[in-house]
C-alpha positions in Angstrom: 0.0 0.0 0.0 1.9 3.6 -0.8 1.6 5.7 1.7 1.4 9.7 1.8 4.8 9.4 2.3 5.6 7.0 -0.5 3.3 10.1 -2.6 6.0 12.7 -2.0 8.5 10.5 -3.4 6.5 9.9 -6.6 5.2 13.8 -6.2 9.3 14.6 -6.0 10.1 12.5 -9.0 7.8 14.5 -11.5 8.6 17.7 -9.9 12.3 16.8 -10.6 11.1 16.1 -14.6 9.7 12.1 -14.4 6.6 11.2 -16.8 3.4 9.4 -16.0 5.0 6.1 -17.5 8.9 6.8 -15.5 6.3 7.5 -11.8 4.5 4.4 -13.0 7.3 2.5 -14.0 9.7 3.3 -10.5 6.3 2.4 -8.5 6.1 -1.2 -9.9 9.5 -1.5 -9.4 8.7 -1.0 -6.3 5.9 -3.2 -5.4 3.2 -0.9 -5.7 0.0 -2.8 -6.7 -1.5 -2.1 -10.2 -4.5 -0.3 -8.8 -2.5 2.0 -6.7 -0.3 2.5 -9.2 -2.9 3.7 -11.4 -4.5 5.9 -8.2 -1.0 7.2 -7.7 -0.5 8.5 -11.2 -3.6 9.7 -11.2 -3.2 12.0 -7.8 0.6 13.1 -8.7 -0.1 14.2 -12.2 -3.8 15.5 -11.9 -5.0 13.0 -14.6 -7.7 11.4 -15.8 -8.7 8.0 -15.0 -8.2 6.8 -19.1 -4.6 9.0 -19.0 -3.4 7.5 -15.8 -4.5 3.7 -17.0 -2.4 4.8 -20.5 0.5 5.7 -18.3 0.2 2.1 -16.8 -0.1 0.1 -19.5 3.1 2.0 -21.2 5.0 1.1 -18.3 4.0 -2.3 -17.9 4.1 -3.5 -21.5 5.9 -0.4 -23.5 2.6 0.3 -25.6 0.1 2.8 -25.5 -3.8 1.5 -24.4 -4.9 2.4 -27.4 -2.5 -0.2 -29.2 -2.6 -2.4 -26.4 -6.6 -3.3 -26.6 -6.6 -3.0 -30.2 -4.2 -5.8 -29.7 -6.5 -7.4 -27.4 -9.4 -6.8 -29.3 -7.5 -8.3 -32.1 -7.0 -11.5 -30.2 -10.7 -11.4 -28.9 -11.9 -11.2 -32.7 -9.3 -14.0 -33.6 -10.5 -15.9 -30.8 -14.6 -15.4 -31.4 -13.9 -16.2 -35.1 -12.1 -19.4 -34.7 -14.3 -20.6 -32.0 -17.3 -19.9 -34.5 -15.5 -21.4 -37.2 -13.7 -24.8 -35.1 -16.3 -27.7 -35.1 -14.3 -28.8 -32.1 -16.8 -26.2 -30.4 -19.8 -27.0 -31.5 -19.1 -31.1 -30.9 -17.7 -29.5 -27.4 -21.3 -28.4 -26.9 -22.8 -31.3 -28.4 -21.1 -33.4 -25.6 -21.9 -30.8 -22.8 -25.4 -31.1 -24.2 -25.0 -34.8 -23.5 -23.7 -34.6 -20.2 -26.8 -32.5 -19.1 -29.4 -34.5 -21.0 -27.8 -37.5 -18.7 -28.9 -35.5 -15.7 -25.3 -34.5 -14.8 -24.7 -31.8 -13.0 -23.5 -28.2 -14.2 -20.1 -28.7 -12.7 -19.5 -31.7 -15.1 -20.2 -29.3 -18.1 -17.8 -27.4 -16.7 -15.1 -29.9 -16.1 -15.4 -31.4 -19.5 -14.9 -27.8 -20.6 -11.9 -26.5 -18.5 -10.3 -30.6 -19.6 -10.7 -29.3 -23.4 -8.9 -26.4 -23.2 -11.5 -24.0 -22.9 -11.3 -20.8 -20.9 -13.6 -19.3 -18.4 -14.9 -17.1 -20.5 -15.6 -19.8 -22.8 -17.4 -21.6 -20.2 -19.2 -18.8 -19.5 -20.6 -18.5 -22.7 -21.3 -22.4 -23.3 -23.5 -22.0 -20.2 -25.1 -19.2 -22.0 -25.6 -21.0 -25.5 -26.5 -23.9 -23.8 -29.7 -22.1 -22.2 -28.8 -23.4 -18.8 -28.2 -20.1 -16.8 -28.2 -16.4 -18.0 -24.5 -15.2 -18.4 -24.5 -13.3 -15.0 -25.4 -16.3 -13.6 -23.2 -18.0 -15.7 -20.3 -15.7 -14.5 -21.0 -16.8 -11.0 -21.3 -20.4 -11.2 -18.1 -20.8 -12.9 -16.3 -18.7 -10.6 -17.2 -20.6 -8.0 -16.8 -23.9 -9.3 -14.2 -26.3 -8.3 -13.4 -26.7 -12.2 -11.7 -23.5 -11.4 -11.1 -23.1 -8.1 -7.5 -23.1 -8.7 -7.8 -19.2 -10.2 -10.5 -18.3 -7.7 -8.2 -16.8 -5.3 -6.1 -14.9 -7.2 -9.9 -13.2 -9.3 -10.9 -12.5 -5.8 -7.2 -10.9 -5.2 -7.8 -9.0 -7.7 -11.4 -7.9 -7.4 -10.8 -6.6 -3.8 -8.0 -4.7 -4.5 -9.6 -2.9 -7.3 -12.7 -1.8 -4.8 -10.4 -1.1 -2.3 -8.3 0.8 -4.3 -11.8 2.8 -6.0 -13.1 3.1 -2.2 -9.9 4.9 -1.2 -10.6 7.2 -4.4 -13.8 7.5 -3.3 -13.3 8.7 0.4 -11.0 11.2 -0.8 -13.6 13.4 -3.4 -15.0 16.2 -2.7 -18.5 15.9 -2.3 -19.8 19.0 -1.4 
């Protein structure tokens, strides 16, 4: 967690000349967690939320976020297409269909998709296509399966430290 005093070193650095991505970059280095890198950048430069996220990104993987989602998106579309396009998906589905039409339970489904290869999302959206849940509930159920409990507690790692971090952010606006 940086502290206020941490702040004035980052608040030092870009007084002495250091960019969004150098603050961002010497706080990883440091151990700072991304979220309060992010916060931190944000505070020390007066930034927007999107600018300070940019500054992140930079210094964690040396692109901007523009190019870095459109790389992601990139992958996503590759991804969507070839799953569209792979009959290994649809006979995934036609198995999973199986396995519920045997009266298994959802966690089998969910088994037989993490032991193909398939992702959580993925899962989430064969749950979906499937008509067994809606995908919120899908999100749930296959967060809290044991088919992935192995990544559970490192989501919820990260999904507390990313309210914690917008609660701090929070308690310190101006309201009135």
């Amino acid at each position: 967690m940086t502290t206020i005093g941490d702040e004035a070193l980052y608040r030092a650095l870009a007084v002495g000349g250091a960019t969004p991505v150098e603050v961002a970059r010497e706080a990883r280095r440091r151990g700072v967690p991304a979220m309060t890198v992010i916060l931190l950048v944000r505070r020390v430069f007066d930034l927007s939320l999107v600018v300070a996220l940019d500054a992140y990104v930079q210094a964690e993987h040396s692109v901007t976020l523009h190019e870095d989602q459109g790389q992601l998106g990139e992958m996503v579309e590759a991804e969507a297409r070839q799953a569209e396009l792979d009959r290994t998906w649809e006979d995934t589905l036609t198995r999973a269909r199986d396995v519920l039409g045997q009266g298994r339970s959802v966690e089998d489904v969910l088994r037989l998709l993490r032991s193909a290869g398939y992702g959580k999302i993925d899962a989430m959206r064969a749950l979906k296509t499937l008509g067994v849940m809606t995908l919120r509930e899908a999100k749930r159920a296959v967060h809290l399966s044991d088919a992935w409990a192995d990544q559970r507690a490192r989501d919820d790692t990260l999904h507390d430290e990313a309210e914690r971090a917008l609660g701090r952010e929070d308690e310190g606006t101006d309201t009135g």
